[in-house]
Backbone as a chain_set.jsonl record, in Angstrom:
{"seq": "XXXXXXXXXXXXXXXXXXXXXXXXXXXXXXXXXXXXXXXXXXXXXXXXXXXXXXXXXXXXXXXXXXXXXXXXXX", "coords": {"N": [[0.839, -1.183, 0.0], [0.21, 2.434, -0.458], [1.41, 5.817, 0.264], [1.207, 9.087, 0.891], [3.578, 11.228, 2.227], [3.401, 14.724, 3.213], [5.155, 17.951, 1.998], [5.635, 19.941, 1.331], [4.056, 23.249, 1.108], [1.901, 25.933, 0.427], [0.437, 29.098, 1.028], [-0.8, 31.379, 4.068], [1.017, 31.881, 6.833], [2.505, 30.592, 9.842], [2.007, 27.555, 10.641], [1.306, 24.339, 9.296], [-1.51, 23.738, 9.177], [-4.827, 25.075, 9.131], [-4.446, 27.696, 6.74], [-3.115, 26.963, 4.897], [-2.04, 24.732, 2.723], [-1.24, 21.482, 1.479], [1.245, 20.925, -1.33], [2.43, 19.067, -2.369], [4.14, 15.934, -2.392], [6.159, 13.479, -0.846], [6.019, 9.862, -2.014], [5.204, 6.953, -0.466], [6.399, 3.083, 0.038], [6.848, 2.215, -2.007], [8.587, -0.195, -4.323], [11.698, -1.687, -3.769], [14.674, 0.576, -4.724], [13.036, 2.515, -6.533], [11.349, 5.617, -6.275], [9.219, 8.034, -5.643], [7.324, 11.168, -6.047], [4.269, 13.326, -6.103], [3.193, 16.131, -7.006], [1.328, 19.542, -6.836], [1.212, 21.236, -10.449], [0.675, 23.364, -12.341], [-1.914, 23.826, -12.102], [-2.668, 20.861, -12.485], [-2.181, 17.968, -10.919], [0.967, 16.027, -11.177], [3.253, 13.546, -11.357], [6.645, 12.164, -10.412], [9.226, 10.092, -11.073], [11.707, 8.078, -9.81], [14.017, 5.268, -10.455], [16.639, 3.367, -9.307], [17.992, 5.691, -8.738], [17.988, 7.532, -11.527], [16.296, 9.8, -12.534], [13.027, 10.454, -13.945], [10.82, 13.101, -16.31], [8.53, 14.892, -15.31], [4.969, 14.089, -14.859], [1.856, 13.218, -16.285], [-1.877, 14.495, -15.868], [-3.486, 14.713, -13.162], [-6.446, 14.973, -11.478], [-6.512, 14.492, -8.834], [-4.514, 14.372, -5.735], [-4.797, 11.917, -4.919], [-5.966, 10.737, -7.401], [-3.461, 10.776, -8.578], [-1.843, 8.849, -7.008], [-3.241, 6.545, -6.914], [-2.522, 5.989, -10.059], [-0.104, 5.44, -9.256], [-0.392, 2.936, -7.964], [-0.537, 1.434, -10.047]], "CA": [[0.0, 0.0, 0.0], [1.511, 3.338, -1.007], [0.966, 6.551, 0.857], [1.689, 10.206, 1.047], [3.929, 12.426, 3.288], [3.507, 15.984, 2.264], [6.87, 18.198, 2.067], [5.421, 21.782, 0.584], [2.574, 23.864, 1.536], [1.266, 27.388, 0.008], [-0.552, 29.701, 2.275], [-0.081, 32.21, 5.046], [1.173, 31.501, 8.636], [3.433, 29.649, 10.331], [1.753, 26.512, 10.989], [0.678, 23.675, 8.4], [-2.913, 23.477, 8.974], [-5.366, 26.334, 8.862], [-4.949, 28.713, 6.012], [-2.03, 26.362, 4.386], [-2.396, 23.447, 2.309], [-0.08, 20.882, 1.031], [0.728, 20.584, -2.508], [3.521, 18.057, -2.707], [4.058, 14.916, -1.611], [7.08, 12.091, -0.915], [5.313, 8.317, -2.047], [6.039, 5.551, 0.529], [5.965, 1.752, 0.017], [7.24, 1.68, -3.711], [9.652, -1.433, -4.346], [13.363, -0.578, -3.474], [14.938, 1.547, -5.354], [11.865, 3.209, -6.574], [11.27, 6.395, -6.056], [8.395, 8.742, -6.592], [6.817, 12.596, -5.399], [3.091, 13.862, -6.232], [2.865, 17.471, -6.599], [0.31, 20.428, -7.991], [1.737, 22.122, -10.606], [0.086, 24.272, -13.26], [-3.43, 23.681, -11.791], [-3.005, 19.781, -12.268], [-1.319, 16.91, -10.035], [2.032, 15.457, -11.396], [4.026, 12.486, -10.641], [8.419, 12.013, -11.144], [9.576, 8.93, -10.591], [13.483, 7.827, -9.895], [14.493, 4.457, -10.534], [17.701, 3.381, -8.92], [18.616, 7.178, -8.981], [17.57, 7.948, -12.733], [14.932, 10.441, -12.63], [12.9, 10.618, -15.12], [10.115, 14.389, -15.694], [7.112, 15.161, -14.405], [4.023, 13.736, -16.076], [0.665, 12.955, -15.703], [-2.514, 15.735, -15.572], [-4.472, 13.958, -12.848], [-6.995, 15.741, -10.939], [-5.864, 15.204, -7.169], [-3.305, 13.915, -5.489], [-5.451, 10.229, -4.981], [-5.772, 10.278, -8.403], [-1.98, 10.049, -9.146], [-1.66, 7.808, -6.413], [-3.846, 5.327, -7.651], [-1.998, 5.782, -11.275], [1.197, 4.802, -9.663], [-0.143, 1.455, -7.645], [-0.957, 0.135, -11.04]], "C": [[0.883, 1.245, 0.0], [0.842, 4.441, -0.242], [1.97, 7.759, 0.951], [2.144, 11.026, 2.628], [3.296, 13.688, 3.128], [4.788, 16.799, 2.803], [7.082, 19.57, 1.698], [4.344, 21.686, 0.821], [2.445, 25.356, 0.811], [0.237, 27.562, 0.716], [0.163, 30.506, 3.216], [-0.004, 31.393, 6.402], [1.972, 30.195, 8.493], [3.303, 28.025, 10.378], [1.288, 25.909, 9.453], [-0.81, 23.429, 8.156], [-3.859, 25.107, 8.725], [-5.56, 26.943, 7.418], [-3.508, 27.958, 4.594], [-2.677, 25.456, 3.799], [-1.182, 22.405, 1.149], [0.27, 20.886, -0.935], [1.981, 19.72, -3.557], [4.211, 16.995, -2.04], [5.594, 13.57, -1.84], [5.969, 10.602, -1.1], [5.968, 7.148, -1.374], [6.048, 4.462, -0.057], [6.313, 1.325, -1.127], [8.422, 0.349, -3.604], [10.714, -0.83, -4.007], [13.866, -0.026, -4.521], [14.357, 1.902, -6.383], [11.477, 4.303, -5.777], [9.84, 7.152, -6.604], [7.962, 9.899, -5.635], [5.816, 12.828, -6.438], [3.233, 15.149, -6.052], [1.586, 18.457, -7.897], [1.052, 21.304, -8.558], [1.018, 22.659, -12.004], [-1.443, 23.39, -13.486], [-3.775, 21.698, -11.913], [-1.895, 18.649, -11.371], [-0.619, 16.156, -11.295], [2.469, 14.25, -10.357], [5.687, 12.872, -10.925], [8.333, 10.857, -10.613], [10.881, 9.109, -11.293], [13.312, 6.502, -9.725], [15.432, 3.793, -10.129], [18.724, 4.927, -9.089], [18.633, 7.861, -10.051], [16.217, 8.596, -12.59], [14.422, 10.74, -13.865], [11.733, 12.482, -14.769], [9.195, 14.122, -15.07], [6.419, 14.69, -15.457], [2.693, 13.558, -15.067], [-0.007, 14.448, -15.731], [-3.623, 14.921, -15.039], [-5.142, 15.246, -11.885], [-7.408, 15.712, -9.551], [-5.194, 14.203, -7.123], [-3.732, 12.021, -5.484], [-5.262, 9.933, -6.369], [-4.627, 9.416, -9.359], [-1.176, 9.095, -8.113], [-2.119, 6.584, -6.71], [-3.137, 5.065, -8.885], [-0.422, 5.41, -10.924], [0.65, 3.253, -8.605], [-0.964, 0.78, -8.886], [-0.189, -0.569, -11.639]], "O": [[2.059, 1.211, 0.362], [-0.338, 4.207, 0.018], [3.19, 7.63, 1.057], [1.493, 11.301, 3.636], [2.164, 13.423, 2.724], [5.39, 16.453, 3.819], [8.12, 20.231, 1.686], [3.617, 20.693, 0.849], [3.586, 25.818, 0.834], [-0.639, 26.765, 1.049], [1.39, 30.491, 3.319], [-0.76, 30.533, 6.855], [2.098, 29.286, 7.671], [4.275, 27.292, 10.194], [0.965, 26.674, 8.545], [-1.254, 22.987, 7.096], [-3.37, 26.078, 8.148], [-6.646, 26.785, 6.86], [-3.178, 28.572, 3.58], [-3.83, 25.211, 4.154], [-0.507, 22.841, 0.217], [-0.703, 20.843, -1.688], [2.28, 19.721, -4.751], [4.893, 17.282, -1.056], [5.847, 12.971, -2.885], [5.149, 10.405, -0.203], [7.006, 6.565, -1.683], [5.55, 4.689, -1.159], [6.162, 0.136, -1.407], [9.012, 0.179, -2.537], [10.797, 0.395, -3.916], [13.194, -0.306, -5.514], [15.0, 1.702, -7.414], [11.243, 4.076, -4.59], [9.394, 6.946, -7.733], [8.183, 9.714, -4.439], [6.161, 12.638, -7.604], [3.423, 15.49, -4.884], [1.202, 18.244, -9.047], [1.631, 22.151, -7.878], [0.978, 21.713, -12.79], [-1.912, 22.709, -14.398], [-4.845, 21.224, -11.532], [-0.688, 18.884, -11.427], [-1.276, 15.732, -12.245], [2.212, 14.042, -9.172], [5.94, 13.845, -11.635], [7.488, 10.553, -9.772], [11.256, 9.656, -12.329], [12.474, 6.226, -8.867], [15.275, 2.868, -10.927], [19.884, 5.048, -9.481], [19.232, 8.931, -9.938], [15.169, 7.952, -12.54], [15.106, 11.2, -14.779], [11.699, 13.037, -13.671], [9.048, 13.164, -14.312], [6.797, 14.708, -16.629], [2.502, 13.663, -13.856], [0.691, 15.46, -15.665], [-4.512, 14.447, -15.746], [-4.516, 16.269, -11.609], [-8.248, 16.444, -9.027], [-5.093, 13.305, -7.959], [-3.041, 11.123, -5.965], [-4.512, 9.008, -6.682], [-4.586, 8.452, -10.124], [-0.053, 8.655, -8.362], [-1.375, 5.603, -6.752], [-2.981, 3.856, -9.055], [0.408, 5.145, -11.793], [1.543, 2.407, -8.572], [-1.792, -0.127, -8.793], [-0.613, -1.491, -12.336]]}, "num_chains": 1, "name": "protein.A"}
């Protein structure tokens, strides 16, 4: 099962909750050396994925962060 940290936020104030909200994420649980991060970037959710340290770009135009979570446990 695969699951999000988050690692970036946009918004005012100090704290993470409130007026903040995340919009990029580390992916847990991938095979070993497998790598991957979820983030929002020009209004739609992205994936990257690294391979044994080969990163490849950004891709994907999913429409939240579940979405491109689900598109990488397939």
């Amino acid at each position: 099962m695969l699951t999000l940290r988050a690692y970036m936020w946009v918004g005012e104030g100090p704290r993470h909750d409130g007026n903040r909200r995340a919009i990029a994420f580390d992916v847990f649980g991938l095979a070993e050396g497998r790598q991957a991060w979820i983030a929002n970037m020009h209004y739609r959710w992205q994936i990257l994925r690294a391979d044994n340290g080969v990163y490849g770009g950004w891709s994907g135009e999913h429409r939240s962060k579940e979405e491109a979570l689900a598109a990488l446990e397939k």
